[in-house]
C-alpha positions in Angstrom: 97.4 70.5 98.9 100.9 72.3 99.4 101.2 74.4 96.4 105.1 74.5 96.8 105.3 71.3 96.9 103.0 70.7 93.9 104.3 73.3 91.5 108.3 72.4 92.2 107.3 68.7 91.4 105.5 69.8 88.2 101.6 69.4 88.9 101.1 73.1 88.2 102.9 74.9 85.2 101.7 78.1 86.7 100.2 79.2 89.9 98.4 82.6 90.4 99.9 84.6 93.0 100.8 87.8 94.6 104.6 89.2 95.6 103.9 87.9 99.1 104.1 84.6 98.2 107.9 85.1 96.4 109.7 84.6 99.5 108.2 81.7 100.5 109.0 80.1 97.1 112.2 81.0 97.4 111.9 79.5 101.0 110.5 76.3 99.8 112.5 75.2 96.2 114.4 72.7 95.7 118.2 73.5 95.5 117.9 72.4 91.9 114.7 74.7 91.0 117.0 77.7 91.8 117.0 80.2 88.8 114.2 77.7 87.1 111.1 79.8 87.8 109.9 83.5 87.7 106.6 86.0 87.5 104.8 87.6 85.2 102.0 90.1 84.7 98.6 88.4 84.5 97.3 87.2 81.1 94.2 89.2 79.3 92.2 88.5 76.7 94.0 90.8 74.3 97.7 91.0 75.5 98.5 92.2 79.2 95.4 92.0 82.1 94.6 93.6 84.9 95.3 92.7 88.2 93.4 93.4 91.6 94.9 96.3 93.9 95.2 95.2 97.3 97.2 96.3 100.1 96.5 97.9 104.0 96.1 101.6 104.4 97.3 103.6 107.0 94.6 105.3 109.5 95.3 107.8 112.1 91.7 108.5 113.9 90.1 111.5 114.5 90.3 110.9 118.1 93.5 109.3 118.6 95.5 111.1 121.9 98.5 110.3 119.7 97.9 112.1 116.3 101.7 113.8 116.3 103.7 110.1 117.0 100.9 108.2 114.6 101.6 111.0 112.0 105.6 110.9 112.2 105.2 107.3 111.8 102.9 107.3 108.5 105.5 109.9 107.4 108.8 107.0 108.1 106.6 104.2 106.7 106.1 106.1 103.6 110.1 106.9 102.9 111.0 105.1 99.6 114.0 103.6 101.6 111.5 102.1 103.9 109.4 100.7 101.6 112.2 98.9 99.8 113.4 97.4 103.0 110.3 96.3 103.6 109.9 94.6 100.5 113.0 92.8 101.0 112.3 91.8 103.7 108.7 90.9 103.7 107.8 91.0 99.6 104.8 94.0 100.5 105.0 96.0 97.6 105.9 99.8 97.7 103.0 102.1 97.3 105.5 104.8 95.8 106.7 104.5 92.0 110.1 106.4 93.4 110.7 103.1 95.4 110.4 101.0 92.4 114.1 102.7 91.2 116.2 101.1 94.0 118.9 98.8 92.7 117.7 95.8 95.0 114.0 96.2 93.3 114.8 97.4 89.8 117.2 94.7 89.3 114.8 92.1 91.0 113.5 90.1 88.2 110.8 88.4 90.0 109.9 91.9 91.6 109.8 93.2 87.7 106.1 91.7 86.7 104.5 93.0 89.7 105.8 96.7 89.0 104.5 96.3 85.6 101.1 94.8 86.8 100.4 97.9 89.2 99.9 100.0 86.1 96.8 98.0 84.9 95.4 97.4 88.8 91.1 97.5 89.1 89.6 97.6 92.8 88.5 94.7 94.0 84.2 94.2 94.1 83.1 96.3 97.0 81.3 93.3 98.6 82.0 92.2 101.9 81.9 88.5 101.1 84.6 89.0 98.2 87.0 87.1 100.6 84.6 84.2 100.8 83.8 84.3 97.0 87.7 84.1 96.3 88.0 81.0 98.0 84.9 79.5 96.4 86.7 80.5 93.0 90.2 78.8 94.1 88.3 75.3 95.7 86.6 75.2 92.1 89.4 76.4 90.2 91.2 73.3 92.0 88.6 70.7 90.7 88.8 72.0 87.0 92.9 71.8 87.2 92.6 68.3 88.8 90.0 67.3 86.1 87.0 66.6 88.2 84.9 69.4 86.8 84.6 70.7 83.2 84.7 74.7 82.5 80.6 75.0 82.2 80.5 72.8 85.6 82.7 75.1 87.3 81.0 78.2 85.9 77.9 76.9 87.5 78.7 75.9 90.6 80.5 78.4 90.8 77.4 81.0 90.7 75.3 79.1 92.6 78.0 79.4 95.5 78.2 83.1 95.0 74.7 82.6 94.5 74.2 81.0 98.2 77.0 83.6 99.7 75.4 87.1 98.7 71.5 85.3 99.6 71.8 86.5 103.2 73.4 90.2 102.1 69.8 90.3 99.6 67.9 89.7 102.4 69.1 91.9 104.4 69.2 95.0 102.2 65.1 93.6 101.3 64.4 94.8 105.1 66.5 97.9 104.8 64.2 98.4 102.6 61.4 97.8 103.5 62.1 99.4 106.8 62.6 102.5 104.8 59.5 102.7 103.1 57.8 101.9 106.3 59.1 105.1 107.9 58.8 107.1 104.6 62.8 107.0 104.0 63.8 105.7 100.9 67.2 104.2 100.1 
């Protein structure tokens, strides 16, 4: 379904989201809606939670011809300046708590819970499926909101998804393994 569409017209109260998906709220309400909606920091069980840090990185290789040019441009992407146009133009957020004291994002209230969630931020699983498991958890996370599964149903099937997604990683670290032993290397 079209989750703009569905929270402006009520069927969600809330929707669990990142910054990049601001503008295209903004793109996407109603004239009337305007000023009627906002962020904040994710819920915990005892007060504020943590969120997941996400983001790109910036990677200049070892043998790249053009180290200097790839270098001067880490060094312009990184100016708090840049990073605030960016976000305004594209909701990233910046990287640099400096940034986070420009008047367009300090007086940004829908910018203001995402500032306060990158100082409770956990690493996401290092699994390479943990796109795939994130999608299971949204298509299930779906049924339970729409009422087609209760919150035990959903835990299940839920594991046995992950379950089902991480089966062929198990397998193959078994014959890593195994291989290991074979040659007298262990893991």
């Amino acid at each position: 379904s079209n989750v703009w569409y569905e929270f402006f017209n009520g069927n969600y109260a809330f929707y669990f989201s990142g910054p990049w998906n601001v503008r295209e709220f903004k793109l996407r309400q109603p004239p009337n809606m305007s000023g009627q909606w906002g962020t904040m920091p994710l819920p915990g069980p005892n007060g504020l939670g943590a969120g997941i840090a996400g983001g790109s990185s910036l990677v200049i290789f070892k043998s790249s011809q053009s180290k200097q040019v790839a270098w001067r441009l880490v060094e312009y992407l990184s100016r708090p300046q840049v990073q605030a146009r960016f976000h305004s133009i594209i909701g990233d957020l910046p990287p640099r708590r400096s940034t986070w004291h420009f008047p367009g994002l300090a007086e940004d209230p829908l910018a203001r819970a995402f500032a306060e969630q990158l100082e409770r931020v956990k690493a996401t699983p290092k699994v390479l499926e943990w796109e795939r498991i994130v999608q299971e958890m949204r298509l299930i996370t779906e049924q339970v909101v729409r009422g087609g599964l209760s919150e035990q149903q959903a835990v299940e099937q839920l594991d046995q998804r992950v379950d089902k997604i991480l089966a062929k990683r198990r397998w193959i670290l078994q014959q890593v393994g195994n291989a290991s032993r074979v040659e007298g290397v262990h893991p």
